[in-house]
C-alpha positions as CSV (number, residue, x, y, z in Angstrom):
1,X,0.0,0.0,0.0
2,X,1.5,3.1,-1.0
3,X,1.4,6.1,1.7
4,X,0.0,9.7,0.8
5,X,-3.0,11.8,1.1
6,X,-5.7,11.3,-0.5
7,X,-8.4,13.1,-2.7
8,X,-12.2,11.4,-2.6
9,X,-15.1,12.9,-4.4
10,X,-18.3,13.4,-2.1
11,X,-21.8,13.6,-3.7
12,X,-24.3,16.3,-2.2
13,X,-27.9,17.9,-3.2
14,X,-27.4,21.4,-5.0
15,X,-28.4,24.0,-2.4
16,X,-32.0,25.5,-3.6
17,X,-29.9,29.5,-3.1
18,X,-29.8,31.8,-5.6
19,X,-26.9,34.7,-5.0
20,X,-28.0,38.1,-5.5
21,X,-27.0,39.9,-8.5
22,X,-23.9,41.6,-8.1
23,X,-23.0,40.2,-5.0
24,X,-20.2,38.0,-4.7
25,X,-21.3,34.1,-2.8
26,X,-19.0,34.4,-0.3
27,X,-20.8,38.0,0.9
28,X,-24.1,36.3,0.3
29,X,-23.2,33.3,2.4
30,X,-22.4,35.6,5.4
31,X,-26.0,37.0,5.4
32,X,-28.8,36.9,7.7
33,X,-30.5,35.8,4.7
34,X,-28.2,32.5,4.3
35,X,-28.0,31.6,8.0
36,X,-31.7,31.7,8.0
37,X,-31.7,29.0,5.1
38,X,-28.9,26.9,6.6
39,X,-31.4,26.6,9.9
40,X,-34.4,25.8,7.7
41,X,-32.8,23.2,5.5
42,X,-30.1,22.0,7.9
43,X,-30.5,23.0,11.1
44,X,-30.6,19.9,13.9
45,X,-30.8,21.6,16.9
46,X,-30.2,24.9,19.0
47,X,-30.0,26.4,22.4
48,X,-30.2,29.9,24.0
49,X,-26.3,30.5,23.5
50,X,-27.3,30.8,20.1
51,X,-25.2,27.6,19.2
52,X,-26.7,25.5,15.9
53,X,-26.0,22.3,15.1
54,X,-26.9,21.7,11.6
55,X,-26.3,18.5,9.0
56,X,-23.3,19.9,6.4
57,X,-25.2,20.5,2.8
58,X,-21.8,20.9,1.3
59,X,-20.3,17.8,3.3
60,X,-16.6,16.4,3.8
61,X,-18.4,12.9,4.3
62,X,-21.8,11.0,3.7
63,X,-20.9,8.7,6.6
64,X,-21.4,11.6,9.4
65,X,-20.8,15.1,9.4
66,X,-22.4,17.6,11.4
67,X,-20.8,21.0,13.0
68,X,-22.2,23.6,15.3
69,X,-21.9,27.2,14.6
70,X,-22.4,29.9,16.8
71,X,-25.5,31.8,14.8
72,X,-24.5,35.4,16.1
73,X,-25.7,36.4,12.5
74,X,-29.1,38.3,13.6
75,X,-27.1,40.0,16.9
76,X,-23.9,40.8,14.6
77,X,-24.2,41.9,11.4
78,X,-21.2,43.0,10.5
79,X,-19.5,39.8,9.3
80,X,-16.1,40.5,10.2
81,X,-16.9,41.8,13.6
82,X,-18.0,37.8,14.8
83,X,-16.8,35.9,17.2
84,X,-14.2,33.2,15.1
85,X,-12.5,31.3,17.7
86,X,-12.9,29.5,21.2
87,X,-10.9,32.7,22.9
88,X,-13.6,35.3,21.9
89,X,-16.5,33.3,23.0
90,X,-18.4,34.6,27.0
91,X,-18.0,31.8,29.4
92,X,-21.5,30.9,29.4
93,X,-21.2,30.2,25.4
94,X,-18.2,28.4,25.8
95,X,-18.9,25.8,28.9
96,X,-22.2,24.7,26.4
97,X,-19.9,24.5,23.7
98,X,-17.4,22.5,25.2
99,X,-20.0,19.9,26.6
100,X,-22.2,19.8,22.9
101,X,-18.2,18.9,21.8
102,X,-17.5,16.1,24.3
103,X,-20.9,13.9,23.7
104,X,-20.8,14.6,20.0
105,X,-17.0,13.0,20.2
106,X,-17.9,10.4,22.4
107,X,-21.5,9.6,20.2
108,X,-18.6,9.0,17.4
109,X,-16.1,6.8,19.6
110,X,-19.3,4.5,20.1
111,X,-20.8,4.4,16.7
112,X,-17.3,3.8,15.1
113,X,-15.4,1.9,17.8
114,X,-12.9,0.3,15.5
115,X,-9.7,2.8,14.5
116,X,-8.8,0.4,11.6
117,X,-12.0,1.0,10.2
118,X,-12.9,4.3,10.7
119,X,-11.2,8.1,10.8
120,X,-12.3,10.1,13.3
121,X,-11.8,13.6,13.9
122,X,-13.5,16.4,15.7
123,X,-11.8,20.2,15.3
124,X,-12.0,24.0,14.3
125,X,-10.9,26.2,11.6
126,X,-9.8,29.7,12.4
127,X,-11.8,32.2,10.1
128,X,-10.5,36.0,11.5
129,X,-11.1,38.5,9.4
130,X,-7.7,38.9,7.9
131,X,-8.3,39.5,4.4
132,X,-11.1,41.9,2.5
133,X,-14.7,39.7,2.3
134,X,-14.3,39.5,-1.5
135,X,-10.9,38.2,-1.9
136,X,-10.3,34.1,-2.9
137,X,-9.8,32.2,-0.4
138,X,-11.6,33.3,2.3
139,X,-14.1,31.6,4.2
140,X,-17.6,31.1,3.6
141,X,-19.6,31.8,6.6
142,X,-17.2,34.1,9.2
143,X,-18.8,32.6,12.4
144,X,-16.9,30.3,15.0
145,X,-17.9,26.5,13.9
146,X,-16.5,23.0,15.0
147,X,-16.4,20.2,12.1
148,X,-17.4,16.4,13.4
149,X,-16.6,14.0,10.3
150,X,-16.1,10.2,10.4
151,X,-14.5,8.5,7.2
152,X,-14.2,5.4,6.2
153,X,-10.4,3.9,6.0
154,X,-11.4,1.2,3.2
155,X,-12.8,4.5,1.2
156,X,-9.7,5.8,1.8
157,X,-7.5,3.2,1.2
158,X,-8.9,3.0,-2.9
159,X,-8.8,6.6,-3.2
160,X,-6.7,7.9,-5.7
161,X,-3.6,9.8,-4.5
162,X,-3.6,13.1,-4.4
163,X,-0.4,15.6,-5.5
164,X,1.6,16.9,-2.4
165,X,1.6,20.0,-4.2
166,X,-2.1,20.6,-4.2
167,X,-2.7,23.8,-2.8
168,X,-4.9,22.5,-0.6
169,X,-1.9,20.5,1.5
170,X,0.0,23.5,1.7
171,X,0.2,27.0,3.3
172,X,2.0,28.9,0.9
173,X,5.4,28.2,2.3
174,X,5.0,29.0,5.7
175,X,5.0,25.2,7.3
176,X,8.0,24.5,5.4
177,X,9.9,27.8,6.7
178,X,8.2,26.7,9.7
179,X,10.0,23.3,9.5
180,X,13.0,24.5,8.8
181,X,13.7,27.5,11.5
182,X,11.4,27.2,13.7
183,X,10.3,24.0,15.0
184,X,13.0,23.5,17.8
185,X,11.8,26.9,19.7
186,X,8.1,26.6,18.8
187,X,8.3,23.4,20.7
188,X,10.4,24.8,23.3
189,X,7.8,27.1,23.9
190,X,4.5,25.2,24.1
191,X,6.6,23.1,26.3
192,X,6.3,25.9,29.0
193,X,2.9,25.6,29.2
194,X,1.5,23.5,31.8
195,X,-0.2,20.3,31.0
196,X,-0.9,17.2,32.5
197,X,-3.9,15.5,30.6
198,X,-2.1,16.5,27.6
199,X,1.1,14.6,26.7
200,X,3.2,15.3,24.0
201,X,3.7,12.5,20.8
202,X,6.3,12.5,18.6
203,X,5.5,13.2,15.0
204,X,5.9,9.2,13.7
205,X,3.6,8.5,16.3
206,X,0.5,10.6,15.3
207,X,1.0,10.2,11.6
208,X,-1.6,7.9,9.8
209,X,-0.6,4.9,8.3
210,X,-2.8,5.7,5.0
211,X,-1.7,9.1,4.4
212,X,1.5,10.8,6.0
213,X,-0.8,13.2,8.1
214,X,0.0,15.3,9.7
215,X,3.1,16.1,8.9
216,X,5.8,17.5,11.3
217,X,3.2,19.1,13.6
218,X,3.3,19.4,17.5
219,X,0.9,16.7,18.6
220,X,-0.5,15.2,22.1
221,X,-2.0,12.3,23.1
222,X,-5.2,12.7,25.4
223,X,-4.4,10.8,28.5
224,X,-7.5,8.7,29.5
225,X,-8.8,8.8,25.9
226,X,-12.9,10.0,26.0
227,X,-12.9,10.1,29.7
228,X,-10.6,12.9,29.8
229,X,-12.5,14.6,27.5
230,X,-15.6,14.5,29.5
231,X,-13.4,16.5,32.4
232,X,-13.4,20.7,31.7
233,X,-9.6,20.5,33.0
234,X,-8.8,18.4,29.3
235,X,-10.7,21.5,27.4
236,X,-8.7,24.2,30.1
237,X,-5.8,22.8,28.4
238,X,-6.9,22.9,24.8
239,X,-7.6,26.8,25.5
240,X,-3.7,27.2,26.6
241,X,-2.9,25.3,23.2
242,X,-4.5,27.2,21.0
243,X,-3.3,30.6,23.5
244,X,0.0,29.0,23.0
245,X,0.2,28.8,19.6
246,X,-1.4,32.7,19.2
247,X,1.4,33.6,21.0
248,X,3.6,32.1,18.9
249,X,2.2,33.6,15.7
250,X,1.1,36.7,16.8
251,X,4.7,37.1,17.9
252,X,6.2,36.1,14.6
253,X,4.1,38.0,12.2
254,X,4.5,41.6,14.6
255,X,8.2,40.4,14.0
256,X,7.6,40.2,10.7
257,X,5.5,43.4,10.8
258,X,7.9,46.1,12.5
259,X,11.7,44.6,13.1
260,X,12.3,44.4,16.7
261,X,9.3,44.6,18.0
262,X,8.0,43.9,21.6
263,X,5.8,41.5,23.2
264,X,2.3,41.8,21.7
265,X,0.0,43.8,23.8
266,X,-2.6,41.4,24.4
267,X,-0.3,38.3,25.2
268,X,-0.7,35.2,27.0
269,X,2.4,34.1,28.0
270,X,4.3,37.2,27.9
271,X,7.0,36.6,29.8
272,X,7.4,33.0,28.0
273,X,7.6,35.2,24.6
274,X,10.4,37.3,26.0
275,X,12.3,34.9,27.3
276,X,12.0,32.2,25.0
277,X,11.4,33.6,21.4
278,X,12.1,37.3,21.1
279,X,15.9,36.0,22.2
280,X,16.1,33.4,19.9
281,X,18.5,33.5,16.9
282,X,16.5,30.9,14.4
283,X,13.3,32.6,15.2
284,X,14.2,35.9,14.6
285,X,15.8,35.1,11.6
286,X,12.9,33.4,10.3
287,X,10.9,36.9,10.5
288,X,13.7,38.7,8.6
289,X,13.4,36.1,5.9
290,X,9.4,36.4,5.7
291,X,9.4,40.1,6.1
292,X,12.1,40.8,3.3
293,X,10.0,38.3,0.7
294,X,7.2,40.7,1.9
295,X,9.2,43.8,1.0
296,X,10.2,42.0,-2.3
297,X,7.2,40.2,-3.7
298,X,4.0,41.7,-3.7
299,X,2.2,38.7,-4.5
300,X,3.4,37.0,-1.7
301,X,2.7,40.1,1.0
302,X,-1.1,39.5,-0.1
303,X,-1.1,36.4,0.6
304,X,0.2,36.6,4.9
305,X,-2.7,36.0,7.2
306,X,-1.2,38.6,9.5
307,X,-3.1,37.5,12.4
308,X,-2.8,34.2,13.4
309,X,-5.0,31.8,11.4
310,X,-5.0,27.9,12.9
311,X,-6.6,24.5,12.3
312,X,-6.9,22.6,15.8
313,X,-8.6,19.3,16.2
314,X,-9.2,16.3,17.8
315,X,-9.1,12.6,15.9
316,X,-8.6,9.1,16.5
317,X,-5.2,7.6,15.6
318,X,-4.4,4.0,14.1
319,X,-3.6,2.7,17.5
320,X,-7.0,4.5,19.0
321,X,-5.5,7.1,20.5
322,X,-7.1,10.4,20.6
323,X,-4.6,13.4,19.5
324,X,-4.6,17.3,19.4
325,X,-2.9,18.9,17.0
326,X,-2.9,22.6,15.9
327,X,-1.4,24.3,12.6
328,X,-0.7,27.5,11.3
329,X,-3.7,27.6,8.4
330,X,-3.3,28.4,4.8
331,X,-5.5,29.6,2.2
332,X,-8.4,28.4,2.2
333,X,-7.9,24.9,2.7
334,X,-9.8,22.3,4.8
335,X,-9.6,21.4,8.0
336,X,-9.4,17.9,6.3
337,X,-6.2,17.8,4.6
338,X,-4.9,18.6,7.8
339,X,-4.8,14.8,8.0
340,X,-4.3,14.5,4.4
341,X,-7.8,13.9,2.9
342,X,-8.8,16.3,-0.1
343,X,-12.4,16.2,-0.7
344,X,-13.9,17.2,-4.0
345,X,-17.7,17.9,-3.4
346,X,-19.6,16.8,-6.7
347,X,-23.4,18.1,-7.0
348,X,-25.3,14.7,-7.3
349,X,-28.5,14.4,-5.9
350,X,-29.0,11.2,-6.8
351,X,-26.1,9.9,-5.5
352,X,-26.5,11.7,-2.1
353,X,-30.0,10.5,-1.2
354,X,-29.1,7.1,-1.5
355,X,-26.5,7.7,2.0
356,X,-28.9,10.6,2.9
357,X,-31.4,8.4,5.3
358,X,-28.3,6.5,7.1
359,X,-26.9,10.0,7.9
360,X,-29.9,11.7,8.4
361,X,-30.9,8.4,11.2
362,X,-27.4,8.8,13.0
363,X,-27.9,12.6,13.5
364,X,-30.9,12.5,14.8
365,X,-30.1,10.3,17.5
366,X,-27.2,12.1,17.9
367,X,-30.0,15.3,18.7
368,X,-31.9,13.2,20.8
369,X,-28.7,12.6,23.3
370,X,-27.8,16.3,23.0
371,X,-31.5,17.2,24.1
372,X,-31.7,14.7,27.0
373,X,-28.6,16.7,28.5
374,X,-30.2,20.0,28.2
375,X,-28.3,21.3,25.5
376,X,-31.0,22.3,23.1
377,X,-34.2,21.8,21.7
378,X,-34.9,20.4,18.0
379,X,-35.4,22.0,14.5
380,X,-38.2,21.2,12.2
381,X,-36.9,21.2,8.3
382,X,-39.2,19.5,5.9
383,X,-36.7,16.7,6.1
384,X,-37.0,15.9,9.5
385,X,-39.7,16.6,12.1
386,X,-38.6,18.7,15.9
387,X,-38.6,15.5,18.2
């Protein structure tokens, strides 16, 4: 079996939207207008922290896929002043959030208990608003939203392989510069934080056996597996991974901003950026390089996400164990080929209702466990009734 990521085609039903004239779909998508269609033809479930989970139209997977999103779109209008990661959400918001995550993992773990068979994974995409609405590349709906997607390994196993140089594996050069300057003090850095339910793995330990992924990235193994994750210490210390890692970029791209620059206002870990990166040779350096491209190459100034854009997720390893892993995102990739799975949705409606009552059968229940905690109340959609 030859290793490498891979690149599936998924089927899905055309969504009945039609964009405005002389709007672009990516504006369109962020509109009250659309979130209003994405509750009444997908929505599953939602809760007075304004938290929908909804069935994926455009899907990674036919097997299960779901995500919640947290529908600030009627109290927010302006798209790019919405909450996009975990750090911005209120307490109240987040403690819900964190518990919808943990049974909606664990309703996963015990519908697909075998890792050989199955790839689970569980994670969010950072969208901030880094780039003008308009330009490619940028997300579709600019609201914080976790993906939950379970794919099968024997689907996997006969897709095709996919070129390492799609530029949906990639994130314009950054890992790679990443790799090559910057991995020894990144680690050295996260390493100050204080964990205990999270261990670090090395990298030939997280990879999967079918593709590769991920590839050189700072991974940990969740000590006690699914009964950790029921415990709000394990999510604590997700917060300080993702804080960690805005640190770390934040850090690098103000370096890369303004030569010499200082610890970033609105810092973590300050006196861990002090002492361990902005008196660091490699990292430094690394800036210089970045920044002078940036001086140089106008294309590639464009392209920087100058605030720190991520992918962090949770998934099942070959050997069953649950990981976390977090990367610096590129441009508009999914969270997906973080593990090395391209997915090229094809509109086939056909195709798609003939998975479509399986899925829809599996979500459902997965509502009903999610309203016997408390954490919502069901959605009527003229594909599936409230209770």
């Amino acid at each position: 079996m030859k290793v490498g990521p891979r690149e599936i085609e998924v089927p899905f039903r055309p969504i009945p939207l039609d964009v405005p004239e002389g709007m672009k779909p990516n504006e369109f998508f962020n509109s009250p207008e659309n979130l209003n269609d994405l509750i009444n033809n997908n929505g599953l479930l939602t809760n007075e922290e304004d938290l929908l989970l909804y069935r994926k139209a455009l899907g990674h997977s036919n097997e299960f896929d779901c995500s919640i999103i947290y529908n600030t779109s009627q109290s927010i209008l302006n798209p790019l002043g919405r909450p996009v990661r975990r750090t911005q959400l209120p307490e109240k918001v987040k403690s819900v959030w964190n518990r919808m995550n943990q049974i909606i993992i664990g309703f996963m773990l015990e519908h697909y208990p075998d890792p050989k068979k199955h790839l689970i994974l569980a994670g969010e995409a950072s969208l901030d608003s880094t780039w003008p609405i308009t330009s490619p590349g940028v997300p579709s709906i600019r609201m914080l939203h976790n993906h939950f997607i379970v794919f099968d390994k024997e689907v996997l196993k006969n897709a095709k392989l996919t070129d390492t140089s799609n530029p949906n594996l990639t994130d314009g050069g950054q890992h790679s510069l990443f790799a090559a300057y910057m991995q020894d003090v990144y680690l050295e850095f996260l390493s100050s934080l204080d964990l205990e339910i999270l261990r670090p793995m090395p990298s030939n330990a997280s990879g999967l056996e079918l593709t590769g992924y991920p590839q050189g990235l700072p991974s940990w193994e969740i000590l006690g597996g699914i009964e950790s994750i029921k415990n709000i210490d394990f999510w604590k210390e997700y917060d300080l991974v993702l804080k960690g890692f805005l640190d770390f970029y934040r850090s690098f791209f103000t370096q890369v901003s303004s030569r010499n620059s200082g610890v970033p206002s609105n810092a973590y870990f300050p006196k861990e950026i002090e002492k361990i990166l902005l008196f660091n040779n490699c990292f430094l350096s690394a800036a210089k390089k970045v920044r002078d491209k940036c001086i140089d190459d106008a294309r590639f100034a464009s392209s920087i996400r100058w605030q720190p854009a991520f992918k962090q997720l949770i998934y099942r390893n070959d050997e069953g164990k649950l990981v976390v892993t977090i990367s610096q995102n590129s441009i508009g990739n999914a969270i997906t080929e973080l593990l090395g799975v391209v997915v090229n949705r094809r509109p086939d409606a056909e195709a798609y209702e003939k998975t479509e009552p399986e899925l829809i059968a599996k979500l459902l229940k997965l509502r009903t466990r999610l309203i016997d905690a408390d954490l919502g109340y069901g959605i009527k959609t003229k594909y599936w009734d409230k209770e």
